[in-house]
C-alpha positions, -999 to +999 in steps of 0.1 A: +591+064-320+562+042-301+584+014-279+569-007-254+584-026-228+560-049-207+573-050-169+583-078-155+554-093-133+536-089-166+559-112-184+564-135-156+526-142-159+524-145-199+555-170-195+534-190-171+502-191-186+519-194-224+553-208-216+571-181-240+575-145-237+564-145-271+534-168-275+529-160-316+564-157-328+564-186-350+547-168-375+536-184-406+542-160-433+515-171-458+487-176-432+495-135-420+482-106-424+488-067-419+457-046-407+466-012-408+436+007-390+425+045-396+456+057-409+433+082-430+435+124-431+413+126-408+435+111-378+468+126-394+460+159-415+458+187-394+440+209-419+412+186-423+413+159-395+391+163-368+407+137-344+446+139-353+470+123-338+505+136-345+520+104-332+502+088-364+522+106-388+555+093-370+545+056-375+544+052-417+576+038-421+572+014-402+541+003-414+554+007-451+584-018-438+556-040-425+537-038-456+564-049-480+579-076-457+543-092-454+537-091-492+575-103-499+565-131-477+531-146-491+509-130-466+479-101-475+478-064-470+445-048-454+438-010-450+409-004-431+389+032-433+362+043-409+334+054-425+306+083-414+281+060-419+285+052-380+273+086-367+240+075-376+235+042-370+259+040-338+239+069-323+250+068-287+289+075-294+275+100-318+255+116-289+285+120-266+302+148-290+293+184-293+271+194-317+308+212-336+324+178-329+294+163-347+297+184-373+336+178-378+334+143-378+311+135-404+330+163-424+360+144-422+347+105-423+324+114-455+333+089-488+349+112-506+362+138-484+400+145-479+396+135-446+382+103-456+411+094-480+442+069-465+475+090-455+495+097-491+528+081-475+518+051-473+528+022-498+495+012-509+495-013-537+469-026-562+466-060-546+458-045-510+424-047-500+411-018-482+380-028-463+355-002-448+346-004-408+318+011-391+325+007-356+360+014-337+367-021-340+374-041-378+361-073-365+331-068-347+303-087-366+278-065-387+300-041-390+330-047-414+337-074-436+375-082-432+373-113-409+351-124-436+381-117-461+407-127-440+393-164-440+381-165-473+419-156-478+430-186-458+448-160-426+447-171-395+472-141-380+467-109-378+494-077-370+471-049-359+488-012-363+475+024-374+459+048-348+445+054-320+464+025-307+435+023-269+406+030-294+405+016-327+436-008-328+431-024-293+393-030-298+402-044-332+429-068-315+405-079-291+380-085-309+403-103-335+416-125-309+377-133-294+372-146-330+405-165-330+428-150-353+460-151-336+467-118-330+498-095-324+496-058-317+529-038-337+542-013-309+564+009-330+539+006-359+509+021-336+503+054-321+482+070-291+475+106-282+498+101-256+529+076-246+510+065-217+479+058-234+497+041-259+518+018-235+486+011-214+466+000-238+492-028-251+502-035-213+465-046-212+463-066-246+496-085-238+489-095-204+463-116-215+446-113-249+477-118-272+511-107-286+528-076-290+564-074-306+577-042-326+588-038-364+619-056-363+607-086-345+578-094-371+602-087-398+628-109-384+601-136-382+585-134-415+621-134-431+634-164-410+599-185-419+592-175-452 
């Protein structure tokens, strides 16, 4: 499973600048919410993904646990799902791939497609939203609608997990931060191509941009303040 633990000159600065380890950990239950991002075939089926990342399939429970702690608890449940549509109007990033790669990638991300279709393991309910995204990250403007939802909603905190956990989760926490949600990154309810990657990338998010605890932390929390 995904753990993280920051070193210590990172923490020594977080506790300086934030004066807690743990700058978000009073979490308001009913002001929170759970963004699960990309966990879809197409990052977890091998048969029809064509980006998977086998880490992904490891972190379900935990994002399950997540789930049903945060409804329990009076907060909201988002899924986000990339969508295709990106290949042609973000046509830089599409340029980068092979033409095959090209090819793949709309396969999978197509409405409709297997690849397209959330991960069956996971405990999606009727009252979730799941909120299409267009760009790696679910909160830059133009391109996805769930900040939008989020306030409408009355959230103000967000727990960012799913896959790739440098790609699409990180850009989606900073960018979640930048528009002031208060924003925690999950480390066993995320998942990376590699460890490294993975522990990097919320290295980089905790030293300055915001919080990152693991499953039994946020459950702990939610329980205690609900």
């Amino acid at each position: 499973m995904n753990g993280f633990e920051a070193s210590g000159t990172i923490v020594q600065r977080v506790v300086a600048r934030c004066g807690s380890d743990h700058p978000h950990a009073d979490l308001q239950p009913v002001r929170t919410a759970l963004i699960v991002v990309d966990l879809q075939n197409a990052f977890m089926d091998d048969a029809v993904g064509h980006a998977v990342c086998p880490m992904a399939r490891d972190i379900v429970p935990n994002v399950n646990r997540l789930a049903v702690a945060v409804r329990a608890s009076g907060g909201g449940v988002f899924w986000n799902t990339f969508d295709e549509r990106g290949a042609y109007e973000w046509s830089n990033a599409h340029a980068m791939l092979t033409p095959a790669f090209q090819q793949r990638r709309v396969a999978a991300m197509t409405e409709g497609s297997k690849g397209h279709e959330l991960w069956p393991e996971l405990d999606v309910r009727p009252d979730d939203e799941i909120v299409r995204k267009y760009r790696f990250s679910a909160f830059l403007p133009g391109t996805c609608d769930l900040p939008y939802r989020l306030h409408a909603r009355g959230f103000d905190t967000v727990l960012i997990t799913g896959t790739v956990t440098n790609v699409c989760c990180e850009s989606s926490a900073r960018d979640a931060m930048m528009t002031n949600f208060k924003t925690i990154m999950i480390s066993d309810a995320s998942a990376a191509m590699t460890i490294e990657e993975h522990n990097a990338s919320l290295a980089a998010f905790y030293a300055i941009f915001g919080d990152v605890m693991d499953t039994d932390r946020v459950i702990g929390r939610l329980t205690r303040n609900g």
